[in-house]
Each structure stands twice: as C-alpha cells, then as structure tokens.
N, C-alpha and C positions, 0 to 999 in steps of 0.2 A: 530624541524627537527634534530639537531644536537643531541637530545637526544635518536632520534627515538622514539617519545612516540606516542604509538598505538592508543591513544584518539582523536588523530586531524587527523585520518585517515577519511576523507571524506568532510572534514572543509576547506581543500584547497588543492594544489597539489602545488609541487618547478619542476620549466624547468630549466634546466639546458643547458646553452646556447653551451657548448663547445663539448654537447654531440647530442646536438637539442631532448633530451628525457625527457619526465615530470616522476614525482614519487610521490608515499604518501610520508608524511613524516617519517615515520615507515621503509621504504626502507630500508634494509641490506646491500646494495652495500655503498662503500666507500663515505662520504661526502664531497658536492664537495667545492668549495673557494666558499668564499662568493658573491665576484663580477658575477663571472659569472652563480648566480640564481636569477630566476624570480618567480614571486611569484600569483599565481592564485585562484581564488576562485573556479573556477567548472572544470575539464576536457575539458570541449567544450573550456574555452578559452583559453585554453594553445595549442590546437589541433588549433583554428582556427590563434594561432599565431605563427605556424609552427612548431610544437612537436610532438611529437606522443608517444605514451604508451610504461614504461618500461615494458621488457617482463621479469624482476625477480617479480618485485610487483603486478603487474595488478593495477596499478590506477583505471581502467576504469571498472574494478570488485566489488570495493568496494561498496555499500548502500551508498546514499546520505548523504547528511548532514541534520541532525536532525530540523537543525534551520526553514529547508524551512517549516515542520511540523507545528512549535511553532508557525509561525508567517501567518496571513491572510491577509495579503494584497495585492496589485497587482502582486508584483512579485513573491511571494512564489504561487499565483492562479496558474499562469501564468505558474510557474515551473511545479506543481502538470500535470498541463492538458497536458504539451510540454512532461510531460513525459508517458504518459496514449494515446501517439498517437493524439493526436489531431492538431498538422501539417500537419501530414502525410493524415488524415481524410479531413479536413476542408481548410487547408493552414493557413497561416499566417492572413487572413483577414478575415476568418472564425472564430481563437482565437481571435484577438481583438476584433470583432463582442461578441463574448462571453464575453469578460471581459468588453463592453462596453467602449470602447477609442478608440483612433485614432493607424493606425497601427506604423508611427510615435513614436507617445510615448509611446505605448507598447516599440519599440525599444530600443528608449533612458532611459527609465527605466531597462529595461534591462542589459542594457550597463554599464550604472551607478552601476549596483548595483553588476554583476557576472560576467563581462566582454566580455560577447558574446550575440549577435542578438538570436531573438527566430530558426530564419534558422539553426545558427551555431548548436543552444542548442538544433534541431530535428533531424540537420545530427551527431550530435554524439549520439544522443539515437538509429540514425539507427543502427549504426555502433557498440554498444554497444548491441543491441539483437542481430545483425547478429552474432557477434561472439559468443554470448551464443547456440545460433542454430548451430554454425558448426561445438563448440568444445563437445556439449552435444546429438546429433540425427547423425540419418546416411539420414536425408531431402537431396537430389541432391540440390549441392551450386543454380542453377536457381533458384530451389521454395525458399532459403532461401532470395534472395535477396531481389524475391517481397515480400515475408511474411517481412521482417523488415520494407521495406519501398520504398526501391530504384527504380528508373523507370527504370531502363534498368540491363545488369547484367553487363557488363562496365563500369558503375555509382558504382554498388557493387565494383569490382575491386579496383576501384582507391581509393572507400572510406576507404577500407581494408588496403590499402596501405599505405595509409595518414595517419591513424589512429596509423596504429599498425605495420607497416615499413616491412611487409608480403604481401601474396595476400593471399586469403582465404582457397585455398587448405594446406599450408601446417600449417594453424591452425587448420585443420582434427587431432582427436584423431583415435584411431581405438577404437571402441566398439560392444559391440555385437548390432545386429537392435531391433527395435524398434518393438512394435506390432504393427498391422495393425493401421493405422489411429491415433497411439498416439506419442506424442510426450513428452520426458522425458526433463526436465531442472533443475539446478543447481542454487537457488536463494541464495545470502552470505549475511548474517545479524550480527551484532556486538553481540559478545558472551560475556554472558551468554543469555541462552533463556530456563525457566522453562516449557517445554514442557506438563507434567500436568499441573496445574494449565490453562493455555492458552485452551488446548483440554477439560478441565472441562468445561469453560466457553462459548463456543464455542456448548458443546453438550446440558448445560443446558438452550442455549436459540434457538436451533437449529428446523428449519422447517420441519417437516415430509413432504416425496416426493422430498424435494428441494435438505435436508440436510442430511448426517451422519458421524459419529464420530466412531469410535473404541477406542482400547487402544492406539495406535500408529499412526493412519489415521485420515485427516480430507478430507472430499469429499462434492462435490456440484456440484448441475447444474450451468451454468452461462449465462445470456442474455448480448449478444455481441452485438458492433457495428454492425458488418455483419452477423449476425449468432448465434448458441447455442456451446455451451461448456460446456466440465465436467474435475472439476478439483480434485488429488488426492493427499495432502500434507502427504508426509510420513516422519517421523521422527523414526520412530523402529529400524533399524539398531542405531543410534548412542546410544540406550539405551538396545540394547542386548548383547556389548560387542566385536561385530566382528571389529576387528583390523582397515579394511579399511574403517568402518563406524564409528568409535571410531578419525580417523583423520579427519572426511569430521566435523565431528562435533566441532572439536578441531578450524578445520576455519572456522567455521560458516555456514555451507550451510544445506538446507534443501532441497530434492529430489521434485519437482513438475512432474508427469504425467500431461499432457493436454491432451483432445481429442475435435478439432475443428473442427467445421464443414466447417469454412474458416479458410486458415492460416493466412492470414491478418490481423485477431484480435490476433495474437500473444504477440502482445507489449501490447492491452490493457488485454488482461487475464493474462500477468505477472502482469502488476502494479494492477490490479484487486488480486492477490494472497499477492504480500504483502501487501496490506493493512487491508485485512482479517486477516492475520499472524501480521503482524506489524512490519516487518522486517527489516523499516527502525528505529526504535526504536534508540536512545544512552544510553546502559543502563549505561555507566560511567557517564553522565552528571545530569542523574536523580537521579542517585545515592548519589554522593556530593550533592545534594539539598537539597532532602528528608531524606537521610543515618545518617546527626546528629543532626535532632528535635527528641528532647525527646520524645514524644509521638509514633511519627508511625516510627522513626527510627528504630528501633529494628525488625518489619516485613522489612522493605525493606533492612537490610542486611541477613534477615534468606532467603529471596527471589528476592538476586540480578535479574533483567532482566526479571521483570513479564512485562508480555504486557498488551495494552489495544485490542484486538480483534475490528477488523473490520468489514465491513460486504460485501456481495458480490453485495446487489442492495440497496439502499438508500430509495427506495419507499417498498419496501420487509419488510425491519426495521423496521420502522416506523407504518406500518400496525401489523406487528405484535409485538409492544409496546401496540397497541390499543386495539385489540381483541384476546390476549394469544391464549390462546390451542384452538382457534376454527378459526386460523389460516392453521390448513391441509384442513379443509371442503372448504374454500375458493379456497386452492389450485387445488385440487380435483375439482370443479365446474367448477373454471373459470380457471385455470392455463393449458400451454401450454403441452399436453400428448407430453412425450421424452422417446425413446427406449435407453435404454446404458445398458452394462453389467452387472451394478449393481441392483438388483431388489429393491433396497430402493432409489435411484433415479429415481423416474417418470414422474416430471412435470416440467416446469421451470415458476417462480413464475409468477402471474396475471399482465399483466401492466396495464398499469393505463388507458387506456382506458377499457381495461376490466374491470371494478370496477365501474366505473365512473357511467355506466347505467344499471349496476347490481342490481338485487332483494336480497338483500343483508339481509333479515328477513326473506327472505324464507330459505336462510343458515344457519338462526338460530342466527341473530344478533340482539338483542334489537334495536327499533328504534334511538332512540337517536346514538347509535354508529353505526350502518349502514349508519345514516347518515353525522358522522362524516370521514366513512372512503370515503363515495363516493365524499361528500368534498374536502378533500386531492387529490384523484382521478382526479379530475378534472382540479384540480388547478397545479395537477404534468404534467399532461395529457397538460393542454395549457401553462407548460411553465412559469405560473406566479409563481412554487415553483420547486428550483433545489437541488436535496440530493445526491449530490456527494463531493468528494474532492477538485472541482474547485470552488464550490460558497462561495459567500460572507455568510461567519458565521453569521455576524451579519442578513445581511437581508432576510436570508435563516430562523433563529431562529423567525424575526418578524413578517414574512409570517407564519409561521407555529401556532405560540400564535394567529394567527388574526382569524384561525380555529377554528371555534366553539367546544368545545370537547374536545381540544388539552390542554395541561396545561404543567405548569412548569418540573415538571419530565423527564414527555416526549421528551420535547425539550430537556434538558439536553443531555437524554441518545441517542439522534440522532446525538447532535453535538456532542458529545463522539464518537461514533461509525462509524457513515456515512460521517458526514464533515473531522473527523478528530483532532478532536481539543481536544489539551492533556492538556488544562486548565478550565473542566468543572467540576463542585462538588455540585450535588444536597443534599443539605445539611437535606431537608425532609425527603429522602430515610431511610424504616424502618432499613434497612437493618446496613447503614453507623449510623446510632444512636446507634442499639446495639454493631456495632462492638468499638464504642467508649466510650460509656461505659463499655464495657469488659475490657476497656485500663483503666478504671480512669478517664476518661473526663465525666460529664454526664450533661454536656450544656456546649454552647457557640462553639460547633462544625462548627458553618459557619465564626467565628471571625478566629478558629485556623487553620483554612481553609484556611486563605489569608496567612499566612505565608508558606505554599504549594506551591505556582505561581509558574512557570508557569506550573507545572506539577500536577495540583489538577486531573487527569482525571487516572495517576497512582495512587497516592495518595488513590482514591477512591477504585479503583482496587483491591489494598493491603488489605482497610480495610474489604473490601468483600471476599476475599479469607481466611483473619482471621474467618474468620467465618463457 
C-alpha cells in the first residue's frame, strides 16, 4: 500500500478508520498512519464494517481477486455463484442447498476466510451492478434497482448510500440514450489484454447461429435465468486509435452491449461476459510464474495477458467438444429460433432436455456419439452433472469420464473453459506436442508441465497460440 503497487489491486482493500473510507492499495490520495488502517480481504467487508467506497479509486470497480479463480473449494464456489446472482435468485438457503452444507457453515466459512456473511457479499454485488447501471444506461433509477437486486427502491437508496456515501441520482453521468431495449456497460479488467489472439480463439471454436466474431466484436445469444439474451463485446475503438477509446483501454475496460429480455438477469449476463472474456484474469501473477521458465517464458513475455476464453453455456461446450462442425445442424433442429438484429445470431443453443430424447442420427450423428451426447443430455438435464463455474471440478470431471464416449481431452478442455479452472494441461493434445517441439522439448511435456502449476491452463493457451 505504501508503495501503491497496482498488483494487489483487488487482493484486498485498507479502511481507513479516520476517514470511515476503504481504497485499493494503488490509491493516489495521500497514505494514511498506520494505526488508523484496517485491513480487508473483499470490499463487502469493509462496507459491512462501516466504510464505504473511495470515490478517487473505485475499489468497488476493480475485477476480483484472481485467487478466487485458482482455487475450488467451498468458498471460492461459494464466491463464484454469490457473484453470478445466485442470492438474489435462490437466497441464502437455496446456495447452501447448492454447495451442499448447512447454511451455518456456509457462513462461518465465509467469515473465516473474507470477512463477510454470504448476505453481506450479495448486498455489495447489488450495489456494485447498480452502480455500473446508473453510471453507464440512461435505465430510470426504479428499473435499475430491481434489475440489481433490491426489493424496494428505498432498499436501493440506502444501499447506495452506505456504499458509496451518495444516493444514486447524483452518480448519473449524462450520456447519449441508449437504443431501444439495449443496454451498454463498462466491464474493468487488469491490463494487458491481447485482444487478437482471445477473438482468434473464440472465433475458431465459435457456434454458428449461437456465435460471431468480427475483427473487433465478439457477439452471442445467451440462455438466462429468466429469459434470452444477446451479448456484443466491443473492443475496436481501443485499437483504432481514437483518443477517448485509447484511455478506456489504458484502464482496462471493455464496452459490453446487452440486450435482455428480463432486466433481472443483468448480474448473471455480466458475470456470464466475463468469464467468456476472462476478465477477471491477473495477468502480473501469471506472468512472474510462467514469464522466467526457459522453455514457454519467452511466449508469455511476447504475449503478456493472453487469456483462457470461456464459454457462455457449459452444456453448449461440451457438446460441441463431442460432435465439431456438425454442431450448427443441431442447433438448427433442436435450438431455441431468436429474432435480434443480427442475422448470424438465430437460435439459442439446445438444452438438455432437448437432446436428451432427440433423434440425434437423423442429424447426421454416428451412433455411438448420438448416444453419447444424449448421455450427457440427460445426466445435465436431471442434475446429476453441473458445467458451470460453481461446481465442484473435481466431481463435475468424474461425472463427466463416467460418460461413456467422454475421454480425457474432453474433460480437460471443459474444465478449462466452462468450470474455469486455470490449472488444466492435456498433455495428449496434438496441438500442445508440436507447439513443443517447435520449442525444443520433444518429450516429457506432461513432467515440464508440473512445473507450470497453477496456471498450466495459460500455459496451454500460449503454446497453442505459438502455433
């Protein structure tokens, strides 16, 4: 903190007791005695222990901390889903129900580990979308309130208040409106962020009807709690030059269009955008990991801050891991017809009930893998297999190998992409073989592998983009 080093911005936050206001440690304002700071692991606790958000830094703007990412266990689950809405959805006894505990020691885990109840850590997610809604749309503060979260708009008020030591109107920008029915937001991700490379990757495993790419755009339909969605990640301005998109980049932000068809899934189609993007990404941390092994060092400094691309449906993935290019016919058959602006967005992908008792040879699937995908289908469909970012890696990976069909690779490239998990390295993959022998390694790729931990899933990424 004293140093202001821009690395532990989101690792913790300092409250400063004589001012009652928390900061990153990066903060530009004068530092303060030592006595009189406290010292937090997430924003929610420092808010739930009477602080509220400096309005030079924006604590409460920054991207998470990376670690919740790296690590799968109860509380980093626990984080992922409190942050994806699932309070707000379900309540409190609905997530523990999910993660399987008592809501009890959901708490005290909790508590123990980041300093705030799951309540605290969903009333400051409210209050952290509401105010991306009020400073980024011209939405009438009402609809933004319920769209965060809040049950009343009084509830919004005070939480505004508490938060961020305003009331919500005079955190109004002026901006030009919005088009009918969309809604523009402002997502901040730790820079650098090699935006080729990410839109390569992204186009070349991308869904027809679901998915498209441009040079500068990434777009998709999306299946919501409540409803459909289409999302349009623009990154062009910061790579053509114009002065005011040359700064938004310089802080890290990338432009999301939404268009929902409930505004209520607004918290879960942001955290649904950065995980596609990856935007909670550290790329200084993976950097000093990876940045001085001889071998793959040399890519990850020519490519500080490549991502691992996520995906937008977890059963979407995974099917199309199984059955490649004959993935649109599927969509096309059994996927949801959606009208939007776009004429290459038209369907939103099959779910799993639709699959499940699908003629899936009449689509032109080999038996064997028809019946592997209705398989999946079924087993997605009742519950007994979950591919999101709240399940357990491990027993999500064991269900999926118990699938007849399913093999190693597979599972790799789903906890890669759909769990989340930045330490996978299918060390089979043709691809990761020759990019290592291009290096000079031409065996023993899954030994030189472990010295990668816990970011073998960048690690990967790199050697695939060398290629």
């Amino acid at each position: 903190m004293s140093s202001r080093d821009g690395r532990f911005d989101g690792r913790f936050v300092v409250a400063v007791t004589s001012t009652h206001v928390y900061c990153r440690p990066s903060c530009p304002s004068r530092t303060p005695r030592r006595e009189n700071c406290r010292f937090f692991r997430v924003p929610a606790a420092a808010e739930a222990a009477g602080f509220r958000a400096c309005r030079r830094c924006r604590p409460d703007a920054e991207p998470d901390s990376a670690e919740w990412n790296v690590r799968g266990d109860l509380v980093a689950r626990a984080l992922r889903l409190i942050g994806g809405g699932a309070v707000d959805r379900e309540g409190v006894t609905g997530l523990a129900r999910r993660l399987v505990v008592s809501e009890r020691h959901l708490h005290r885990q909790l508590v123990a580990e980041v300093g705030a109840g799951p309540q605290a850590l969903a009333i400051n997610r409210r209050a952290r979308v509401a105010r991306m809604l009020v400073e980024s749309s011209t939405l009438p503060l009402a609809e933004i309130a319920f769209a965060a979260g809040y049950s009343s708009v009084r509830q919004f008020n005070e939480g505004m208040r508490t938060a961020f030591g305003q009331p919500p109107s005079a955190l109004r920008r002026s901006r030009p409106a919005d088009a009918p029915g969309d809604l523009d937001v402002r997502l901040r991700y730790r820079a650098p962020l090699p935006v080729g490379p990410l839109l390569d990757r992204l186009a070349a495993h991308a869904v027809p009807g679901v998915e498209a790419v441009d040079a500068d755009r990434y777009h998709r339909t999306l299946r919501l709690p409540r409803g459909s969605g289409v999302m349009t990640a623009e990154f062009g301005p910061a790579q053509t030059g114009d002065a005011g998109s040359a700064r938004a980049a310089s802080r890290g932000e990338v432009t999301v269009r939404l268009s929902l068809a409930d505004l209520r899934d607004v918290t879960a189609a942001v955290q649904r955008c950065r995980e596609i993007l990856d935007l909670d990404c550290d790329p200084a941390a993976i950097g000093a990991e990876l940045g001085t092994d001889p071998l793959i060092g040399p890519l990850v400094r020519a490519r500080p801050g490549l991502r691992v691309p996520g995906c937008g449906d977890g059963f979407e993935l995974t099917v199309r891991a199984l059955v490649g290019r004959r993935t649109s016919i599927l969509v096309t058959r059994f996927g949801t017809a959606l009208r939007t602006p776009d004429p290459r967005l038209t369907h939103l992908f099959p779910t799993p009930a639709a699959l499940a008792d699908a003629d899936l040879v009449a689509a032109g699937l080999a038996p064997r893998r028809a019946a592997t995908v209705r398989a999946l289908a079924g087993a997605v469909d009742a519950g007994d297999i979950v591919l999101d970012r709240g399940a357990d890696r491990a027993e999500c990976v064991a269900a999926l190998r118990a699938v007849s069909g399913i093999g190693p690779w597979t599972t790799a490239y789903v906890a890669m992409r759909a769990l989340g998990d930045p330490d996978v390295f299918p060390p089979g993959d043709p691809g990761l073989r020759d990019a290592a022998r291009r290096l000079g390694l031409p065996a023993g790729l899954a030994a030189r592998a472990r010295h990668w931990r816990p970011w073998r899933s960048y690690a990967a990424v790199h050697l695939w983009t060398s290629l």
